[in-house]
TORPA-4810 file (N, C-alpha, C, O; in nm, 3 decimals):
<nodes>
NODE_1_-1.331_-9.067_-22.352_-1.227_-9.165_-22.327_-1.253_-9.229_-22.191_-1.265_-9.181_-22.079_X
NODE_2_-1.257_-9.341_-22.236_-1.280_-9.428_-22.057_-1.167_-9.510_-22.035_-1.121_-9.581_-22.125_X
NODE_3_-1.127_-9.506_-21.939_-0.983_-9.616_-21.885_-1.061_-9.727_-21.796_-1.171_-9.707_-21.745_X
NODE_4_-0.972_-9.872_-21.784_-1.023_-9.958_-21.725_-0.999_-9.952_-21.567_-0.906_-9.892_-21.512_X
NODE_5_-1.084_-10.014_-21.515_-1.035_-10.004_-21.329_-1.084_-10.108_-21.281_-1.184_-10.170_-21.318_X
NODE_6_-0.999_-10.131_-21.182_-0.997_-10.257_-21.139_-1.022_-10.257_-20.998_-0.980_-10.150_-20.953_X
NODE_7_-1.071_-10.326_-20.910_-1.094_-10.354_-20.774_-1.101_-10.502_-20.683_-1.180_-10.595_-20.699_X
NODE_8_-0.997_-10.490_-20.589_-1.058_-10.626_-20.472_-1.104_-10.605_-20.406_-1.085_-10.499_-20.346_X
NODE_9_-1.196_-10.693_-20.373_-1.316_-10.695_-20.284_-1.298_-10.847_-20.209_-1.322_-10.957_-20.259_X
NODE_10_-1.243_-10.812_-20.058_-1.254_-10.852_-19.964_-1.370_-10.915_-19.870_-1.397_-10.849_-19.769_X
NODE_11_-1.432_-11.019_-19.888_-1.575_-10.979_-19.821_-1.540_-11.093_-19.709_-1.436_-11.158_-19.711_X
NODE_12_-1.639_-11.107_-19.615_-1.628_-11.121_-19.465_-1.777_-11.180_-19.450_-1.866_-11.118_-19.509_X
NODE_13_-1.798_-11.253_-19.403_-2.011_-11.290_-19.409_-1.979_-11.382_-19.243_-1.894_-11.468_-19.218_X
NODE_14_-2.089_-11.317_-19.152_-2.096_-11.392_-19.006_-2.222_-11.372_-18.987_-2.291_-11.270_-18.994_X
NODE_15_-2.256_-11.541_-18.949_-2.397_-11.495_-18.926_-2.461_-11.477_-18.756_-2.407_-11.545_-18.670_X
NODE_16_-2.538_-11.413_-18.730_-2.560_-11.415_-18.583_-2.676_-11.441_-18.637_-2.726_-11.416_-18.746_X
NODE_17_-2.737_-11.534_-18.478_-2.953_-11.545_-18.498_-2.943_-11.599_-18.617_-2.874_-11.688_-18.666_X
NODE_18_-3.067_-11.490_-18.674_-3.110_-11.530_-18.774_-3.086_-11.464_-18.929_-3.144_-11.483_-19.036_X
NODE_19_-2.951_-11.361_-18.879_-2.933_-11.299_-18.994_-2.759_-11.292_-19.054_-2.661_-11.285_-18.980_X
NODE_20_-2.757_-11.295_-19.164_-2.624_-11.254_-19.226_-2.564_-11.149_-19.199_-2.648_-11.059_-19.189_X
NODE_21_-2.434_-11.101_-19.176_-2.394_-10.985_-19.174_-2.292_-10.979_-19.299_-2.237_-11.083_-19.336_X
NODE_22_-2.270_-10.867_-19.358_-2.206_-10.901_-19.487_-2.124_-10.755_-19.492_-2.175_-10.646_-19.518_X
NODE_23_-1.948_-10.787_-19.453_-1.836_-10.671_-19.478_-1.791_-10.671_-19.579_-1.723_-10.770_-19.607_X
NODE_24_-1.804_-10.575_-19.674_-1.679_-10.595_-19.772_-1.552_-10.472_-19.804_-1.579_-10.356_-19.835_X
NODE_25_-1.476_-10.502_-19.797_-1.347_-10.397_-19.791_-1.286_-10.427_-19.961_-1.238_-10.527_-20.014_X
NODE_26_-1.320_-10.266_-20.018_-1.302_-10.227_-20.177_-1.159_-10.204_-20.195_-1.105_-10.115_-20.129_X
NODE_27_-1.104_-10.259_-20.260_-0.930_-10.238_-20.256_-0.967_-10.125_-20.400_-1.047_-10.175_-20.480_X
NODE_28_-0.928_-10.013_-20.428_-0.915_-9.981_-20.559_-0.819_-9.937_-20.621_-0.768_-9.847_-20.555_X
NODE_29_-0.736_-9.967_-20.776_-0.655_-9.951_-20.820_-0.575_-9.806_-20.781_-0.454_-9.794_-20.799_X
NODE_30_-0.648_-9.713_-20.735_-0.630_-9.587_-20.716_-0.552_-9.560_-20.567_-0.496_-9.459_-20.522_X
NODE_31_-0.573_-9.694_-20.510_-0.531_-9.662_-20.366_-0.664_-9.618_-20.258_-0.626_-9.631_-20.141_X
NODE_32_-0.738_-9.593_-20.262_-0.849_-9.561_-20.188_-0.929_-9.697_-20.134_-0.938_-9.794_-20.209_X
NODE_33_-0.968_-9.700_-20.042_-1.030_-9.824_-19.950_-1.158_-9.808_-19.962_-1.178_-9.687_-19.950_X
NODE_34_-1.250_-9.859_-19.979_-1.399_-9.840_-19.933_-1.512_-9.976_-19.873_-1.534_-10.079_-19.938_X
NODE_35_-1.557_-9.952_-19.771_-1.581_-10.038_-19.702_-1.765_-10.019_-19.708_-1.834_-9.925_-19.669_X
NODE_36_-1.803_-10.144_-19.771_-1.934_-10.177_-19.763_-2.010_-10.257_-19.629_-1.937_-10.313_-19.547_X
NODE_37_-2.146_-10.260_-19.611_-2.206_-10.326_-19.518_-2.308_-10.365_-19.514_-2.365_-10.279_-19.580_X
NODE_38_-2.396_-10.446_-19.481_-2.502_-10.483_-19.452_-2.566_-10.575_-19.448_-2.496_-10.667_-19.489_X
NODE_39_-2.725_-10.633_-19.406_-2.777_-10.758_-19.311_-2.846_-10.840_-19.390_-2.927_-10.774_-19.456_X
NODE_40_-2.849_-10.937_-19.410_-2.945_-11.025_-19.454_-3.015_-11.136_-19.400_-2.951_-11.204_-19.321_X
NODE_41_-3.116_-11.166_-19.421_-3.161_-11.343_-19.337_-3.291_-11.339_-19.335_-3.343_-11.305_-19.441_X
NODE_42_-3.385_-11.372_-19.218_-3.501_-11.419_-19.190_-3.526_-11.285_-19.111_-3.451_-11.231_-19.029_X
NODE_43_-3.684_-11.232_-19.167_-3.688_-11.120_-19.106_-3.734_-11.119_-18.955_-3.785_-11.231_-18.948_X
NODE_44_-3.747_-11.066_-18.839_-3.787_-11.084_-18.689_-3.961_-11.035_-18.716_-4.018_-10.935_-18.759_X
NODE_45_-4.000_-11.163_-18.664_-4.144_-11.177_-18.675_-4.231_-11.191_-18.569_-4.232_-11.294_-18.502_X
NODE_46_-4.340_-11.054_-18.536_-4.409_-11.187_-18.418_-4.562_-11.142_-18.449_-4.612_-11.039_-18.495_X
NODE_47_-4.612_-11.262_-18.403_-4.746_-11.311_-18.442_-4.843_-11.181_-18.349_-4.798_-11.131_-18.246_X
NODE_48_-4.957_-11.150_-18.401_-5.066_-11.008_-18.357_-5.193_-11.125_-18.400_-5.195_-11.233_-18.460_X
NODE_49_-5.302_-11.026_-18.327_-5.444_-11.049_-18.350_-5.486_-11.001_-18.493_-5.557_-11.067_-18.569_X
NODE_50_-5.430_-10.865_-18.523_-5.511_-10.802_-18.603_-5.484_-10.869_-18.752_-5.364_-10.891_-18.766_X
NODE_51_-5.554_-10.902_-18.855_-5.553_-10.925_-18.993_-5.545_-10.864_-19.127_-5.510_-10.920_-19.231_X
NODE_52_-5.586_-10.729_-19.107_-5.576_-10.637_-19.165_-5.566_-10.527_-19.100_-5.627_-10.526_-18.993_X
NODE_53_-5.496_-10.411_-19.137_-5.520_-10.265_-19.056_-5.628_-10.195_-19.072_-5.619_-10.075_-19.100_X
NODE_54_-5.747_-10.257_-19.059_-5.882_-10.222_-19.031_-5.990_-10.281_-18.900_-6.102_-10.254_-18.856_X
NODE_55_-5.901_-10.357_-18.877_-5.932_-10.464_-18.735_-5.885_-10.341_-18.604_-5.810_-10.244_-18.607_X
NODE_56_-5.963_-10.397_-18.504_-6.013_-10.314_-18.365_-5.801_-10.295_-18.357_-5.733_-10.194_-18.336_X
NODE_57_-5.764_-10.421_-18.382_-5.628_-10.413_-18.250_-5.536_-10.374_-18.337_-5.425_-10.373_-18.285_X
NODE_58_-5.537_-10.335_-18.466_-5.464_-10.311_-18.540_-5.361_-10.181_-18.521_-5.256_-10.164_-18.583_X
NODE_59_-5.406_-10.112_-18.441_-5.312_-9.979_-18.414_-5.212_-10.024_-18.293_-5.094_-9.993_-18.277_X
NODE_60_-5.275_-10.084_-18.233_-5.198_-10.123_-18.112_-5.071_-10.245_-18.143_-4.961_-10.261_-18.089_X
NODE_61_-5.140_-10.324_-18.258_-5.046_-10.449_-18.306_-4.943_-10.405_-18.353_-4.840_-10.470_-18.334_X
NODE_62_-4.936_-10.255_-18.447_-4.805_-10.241_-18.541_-4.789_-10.105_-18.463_-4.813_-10.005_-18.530_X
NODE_63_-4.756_-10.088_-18.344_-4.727_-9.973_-18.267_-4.567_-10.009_-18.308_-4.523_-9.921_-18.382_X
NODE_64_-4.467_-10.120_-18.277_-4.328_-10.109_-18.301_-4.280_-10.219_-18.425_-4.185_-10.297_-18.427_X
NODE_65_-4.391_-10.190_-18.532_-4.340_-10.323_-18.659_-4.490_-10.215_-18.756_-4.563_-10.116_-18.747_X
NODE_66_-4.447_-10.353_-18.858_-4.552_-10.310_-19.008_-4.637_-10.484_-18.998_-4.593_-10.588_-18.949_X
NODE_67_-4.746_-10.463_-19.053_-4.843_-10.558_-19.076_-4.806_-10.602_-19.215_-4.843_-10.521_-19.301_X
NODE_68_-4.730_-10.730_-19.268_-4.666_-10.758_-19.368_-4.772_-10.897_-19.396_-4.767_-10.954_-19.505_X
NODE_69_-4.851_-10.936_-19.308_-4.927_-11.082_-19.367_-5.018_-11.050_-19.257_-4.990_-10.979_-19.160_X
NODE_70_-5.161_-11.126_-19.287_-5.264_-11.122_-19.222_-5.227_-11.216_-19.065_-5.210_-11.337_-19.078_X
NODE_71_-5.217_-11.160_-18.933_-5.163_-11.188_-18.791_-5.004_-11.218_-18.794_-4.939_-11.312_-18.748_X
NODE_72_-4.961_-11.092_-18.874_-4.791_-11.149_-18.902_-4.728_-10.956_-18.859_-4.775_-10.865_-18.927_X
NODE_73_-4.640_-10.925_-18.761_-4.635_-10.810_-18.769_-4.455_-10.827_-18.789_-4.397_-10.902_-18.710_X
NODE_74_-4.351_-10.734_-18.925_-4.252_-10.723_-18.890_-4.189_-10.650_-18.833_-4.158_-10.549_-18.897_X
NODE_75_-4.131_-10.661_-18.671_-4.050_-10.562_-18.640_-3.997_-10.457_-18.667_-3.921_-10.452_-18.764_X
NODE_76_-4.025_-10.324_-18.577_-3.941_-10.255_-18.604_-3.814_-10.253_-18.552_-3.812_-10.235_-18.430_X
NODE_77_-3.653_-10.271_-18.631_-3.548_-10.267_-18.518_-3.434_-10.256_-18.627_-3.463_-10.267_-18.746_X
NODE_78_-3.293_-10.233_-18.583_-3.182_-10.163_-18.599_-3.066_-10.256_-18.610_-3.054_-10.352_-18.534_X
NODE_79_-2.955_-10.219_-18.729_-2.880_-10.352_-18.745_-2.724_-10.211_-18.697_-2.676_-10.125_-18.771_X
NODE_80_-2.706_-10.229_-18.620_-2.593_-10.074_-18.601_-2.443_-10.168_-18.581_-2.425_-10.282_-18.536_X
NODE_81_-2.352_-10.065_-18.635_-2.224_-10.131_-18.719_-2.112_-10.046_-18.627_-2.119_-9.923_-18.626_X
NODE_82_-1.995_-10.126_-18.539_-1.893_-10.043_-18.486_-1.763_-10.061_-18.549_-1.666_-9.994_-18.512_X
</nodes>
């Protein structure tokens, strides 16, 4: 036996830079709140020597990111929620 349920969803979207931020507050028939989160947009990019991770500078290029395109490294970094 399944019963139907229902929910509002409140959502909230601000963008800072270059990215979306996206709140949404779960109303549920039950009375319970639940609150979603998270980032979207253009990812933080910065340009390296290396072309592949077989190139001399390649360890040094993605020391704080990932090698996502040949002289393209994406950041490593943190979207933190108060």
């Amino acid at each position: 036996v399944s019963t139907e349920r229902r929910e509002l969803v409140v959502r909230w979207i601000s963008t800072v830079g270059n990215y979306d931020y996206i709140f949404d507050w779960v109303f549920h028939d039950n009375g319970t709140i639940g609150i979603d989160a998270g980032a979207t947009g253009i990812e933080a990019v910065k340009g390296v020597l290396a072309k592949t991770m077989h190139d001399p500078s390649a360890k040094e290029d993605t020391r704080y990111g990932t090698l996502i395109d040949h002289n393209i490294v994406g950041t490593t970094h943190q979207h933190i929620y108060n």
